[in-house]
PAVEX-154335 format. One record per residue: residue number from 1; x, y, z negated of N, C-alpha, C in turn. Coordinates in steps of 0.05 Angstrom, whole numbers. Atoms other than C-alpha are relative to their C-alpha. Layout:
PAVEX-154335
SITE mimi n_east n_north n_up ca_east ca_north ca_up c_east c_north c_up
SITE NUM X Y Z X Y Z X Y Z;
...
//
This chain:
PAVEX-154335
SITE mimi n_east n_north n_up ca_east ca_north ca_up c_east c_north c_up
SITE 1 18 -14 -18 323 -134 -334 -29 -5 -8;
SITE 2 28 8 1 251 -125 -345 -14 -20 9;
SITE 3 13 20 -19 196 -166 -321 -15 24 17;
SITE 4 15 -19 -16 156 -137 -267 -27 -6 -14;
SITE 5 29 6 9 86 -122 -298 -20 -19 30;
SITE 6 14 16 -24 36 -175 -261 -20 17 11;
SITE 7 20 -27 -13 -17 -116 -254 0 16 22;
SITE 8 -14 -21 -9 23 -71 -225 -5 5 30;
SITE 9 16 -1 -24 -2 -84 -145 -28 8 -6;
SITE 10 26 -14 7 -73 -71 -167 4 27 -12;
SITE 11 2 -24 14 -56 -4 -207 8 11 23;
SITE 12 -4 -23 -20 -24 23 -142 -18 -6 22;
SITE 13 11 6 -25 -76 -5 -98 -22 19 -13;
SITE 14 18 -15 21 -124 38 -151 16 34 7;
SITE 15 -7 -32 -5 -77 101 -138 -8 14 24;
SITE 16 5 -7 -33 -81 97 -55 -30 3 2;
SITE 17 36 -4 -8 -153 91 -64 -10 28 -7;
SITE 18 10 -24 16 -168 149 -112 14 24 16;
SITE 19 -5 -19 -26 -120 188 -59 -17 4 20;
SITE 20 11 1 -30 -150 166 1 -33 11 -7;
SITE 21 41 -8 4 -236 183 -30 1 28 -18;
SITE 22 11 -36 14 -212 258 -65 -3 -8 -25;
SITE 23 6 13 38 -213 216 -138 -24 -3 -1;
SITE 24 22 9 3 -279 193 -124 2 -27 -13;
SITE 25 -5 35 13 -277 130 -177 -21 -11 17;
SITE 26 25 9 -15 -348 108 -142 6 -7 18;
SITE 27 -1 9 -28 -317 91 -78 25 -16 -4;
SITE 28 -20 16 11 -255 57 -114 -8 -36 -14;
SITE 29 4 17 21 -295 1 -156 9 -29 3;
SITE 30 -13 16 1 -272 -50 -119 32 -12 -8;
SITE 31 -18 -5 12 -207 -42 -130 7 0 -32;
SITE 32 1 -3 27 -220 -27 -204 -5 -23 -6;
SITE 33 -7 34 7 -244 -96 -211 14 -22 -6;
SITE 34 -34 10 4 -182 -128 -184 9 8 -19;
SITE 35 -25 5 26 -142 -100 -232 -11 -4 -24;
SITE 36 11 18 30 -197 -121 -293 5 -31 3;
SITE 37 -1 27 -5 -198 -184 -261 35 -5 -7;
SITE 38 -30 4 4 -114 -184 -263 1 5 -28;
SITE 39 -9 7 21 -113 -164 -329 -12 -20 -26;
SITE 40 18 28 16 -168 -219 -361 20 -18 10;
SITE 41 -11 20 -9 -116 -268 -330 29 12 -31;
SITE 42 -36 -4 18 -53 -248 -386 -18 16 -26;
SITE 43 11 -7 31 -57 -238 -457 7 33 -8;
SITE 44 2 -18 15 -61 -167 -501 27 5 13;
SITE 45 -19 5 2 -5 -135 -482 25 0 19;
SITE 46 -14 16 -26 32 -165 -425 -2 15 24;
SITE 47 -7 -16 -25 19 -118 -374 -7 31 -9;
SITE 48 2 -38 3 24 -38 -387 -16 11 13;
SITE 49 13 -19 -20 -18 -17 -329 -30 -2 -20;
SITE 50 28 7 11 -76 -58 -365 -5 9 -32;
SITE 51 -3 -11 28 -60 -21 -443 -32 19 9;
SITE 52 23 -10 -8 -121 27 -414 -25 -12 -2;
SITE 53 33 11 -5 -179 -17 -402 6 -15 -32;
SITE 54 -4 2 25 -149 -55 -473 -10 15 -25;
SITE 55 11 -30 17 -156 12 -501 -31 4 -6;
SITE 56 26 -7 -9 -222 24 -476 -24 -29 -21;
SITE 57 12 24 16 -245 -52 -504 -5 8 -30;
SITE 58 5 5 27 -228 -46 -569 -25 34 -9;
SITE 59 19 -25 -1 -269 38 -570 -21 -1 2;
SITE 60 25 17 1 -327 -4 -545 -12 -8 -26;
SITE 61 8 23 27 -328 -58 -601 -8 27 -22;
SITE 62 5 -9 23 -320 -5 -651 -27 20 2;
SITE 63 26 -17 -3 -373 40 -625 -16 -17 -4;
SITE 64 25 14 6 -423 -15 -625 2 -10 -29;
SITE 65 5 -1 15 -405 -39 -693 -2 13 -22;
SITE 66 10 -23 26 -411 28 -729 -34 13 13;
SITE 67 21 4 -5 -474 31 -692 -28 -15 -11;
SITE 68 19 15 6 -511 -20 -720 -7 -2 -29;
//
C-alpha cells in the first residue's frame, strides 16, 4: 500500500480555499504557506502535492543563473 503523502491536508486545505474566494490566490496565502512550510520539512521528492513548488525552485535558480 502506498504511503499517504504528508502534504496532502495542506493541498486540500489550498483547494477549499481557492473554492470558497472564486480562485482568488491573494486571499489563499495563508494556506499556501502551510503547505511550503509542509514541504521544506521532507526531502525532494517525498510528497507529490509539493513536485510544483519543487518545480517552480529549480525555474527560479535557473532563471537567475542565465541571468547573470
Amino acid at each position: 500500500m502506498p504511503q499517504k503523502d504528508p502534504c496532502q491536508k495542506q493541498a486540500c486545505e489550498i483547494q477549499k480555499c481557492l473554492q470558497a474566494n472564486n480562485y482568488m490566490e491573494s486571499k489563499c496565502q495563508a494556506v499556501i504557506r502551510e503547505l511550503r512550510k509542509c514541504c521544506a520539512q521532507y526531502p525532494k521528492g517525498r510528497s507529490v502535492v509539493c513536485s510544483g513548488f519543487e518545480k517552480e525552485e529549480e525555474e527560479n535558480l535557473t532563471l537567475k543563473s542565465a541571468s547573470k
